[in-house]
N, C-alpha and C positions, 0 to 999 in steps of 0.2 A: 121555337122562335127562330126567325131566319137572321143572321145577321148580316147586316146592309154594311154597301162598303162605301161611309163615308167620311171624307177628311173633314175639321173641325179648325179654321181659322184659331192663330194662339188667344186671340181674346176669345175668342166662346167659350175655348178649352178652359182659360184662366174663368171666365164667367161659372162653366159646371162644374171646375173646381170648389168655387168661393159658394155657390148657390148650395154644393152637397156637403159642405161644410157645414153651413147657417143648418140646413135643412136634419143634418144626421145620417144622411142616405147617400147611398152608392152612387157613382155620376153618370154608371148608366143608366139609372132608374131615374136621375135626371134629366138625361138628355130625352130619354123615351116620352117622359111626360112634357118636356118640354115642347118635343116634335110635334107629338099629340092633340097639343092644345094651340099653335101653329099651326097645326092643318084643318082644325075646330073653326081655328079667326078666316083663315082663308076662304075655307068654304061657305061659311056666314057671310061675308061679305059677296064672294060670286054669288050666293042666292039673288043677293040686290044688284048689284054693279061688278059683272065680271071684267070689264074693263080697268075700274079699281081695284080688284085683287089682284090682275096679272101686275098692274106696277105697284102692287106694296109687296107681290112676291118678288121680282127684282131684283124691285130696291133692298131687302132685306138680302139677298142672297148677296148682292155688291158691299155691303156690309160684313159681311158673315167670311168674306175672304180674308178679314184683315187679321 
């Protein structure tokens, strides 16, 4: 597995924190499925309206900074 080099706003960070807590699992295997299923929504959505995926990826990423 290659590891990807990215930063992780402190709410996401607190978010895969609290989420691998609830869950029992590691916050990698968090964050991995998290990405996973974000990239799932995204491209479900470009099948219909890629214009609507580019601003709901975005806007989550202007999110994701904080």
């Amino acid at each position: 597995m290659k590891k990807l080099n990215v930063r992780f706003g402190d709410t996401q960070e607190l978010r895969l924190k609290d989420t691998s807590e609830v869950l029992n699992l590691d916050v990698s295997k968090v964050a991995r499925a998290a990405m996973l299923l974000g990239i799932n929504q995204l491209l479900s959505l470009a099948s219909r309206d890629v214009a609507k995926a580019v601003d709901l990826a975005l806007i989550n990423e202007l999110r994701a900074r904080q």
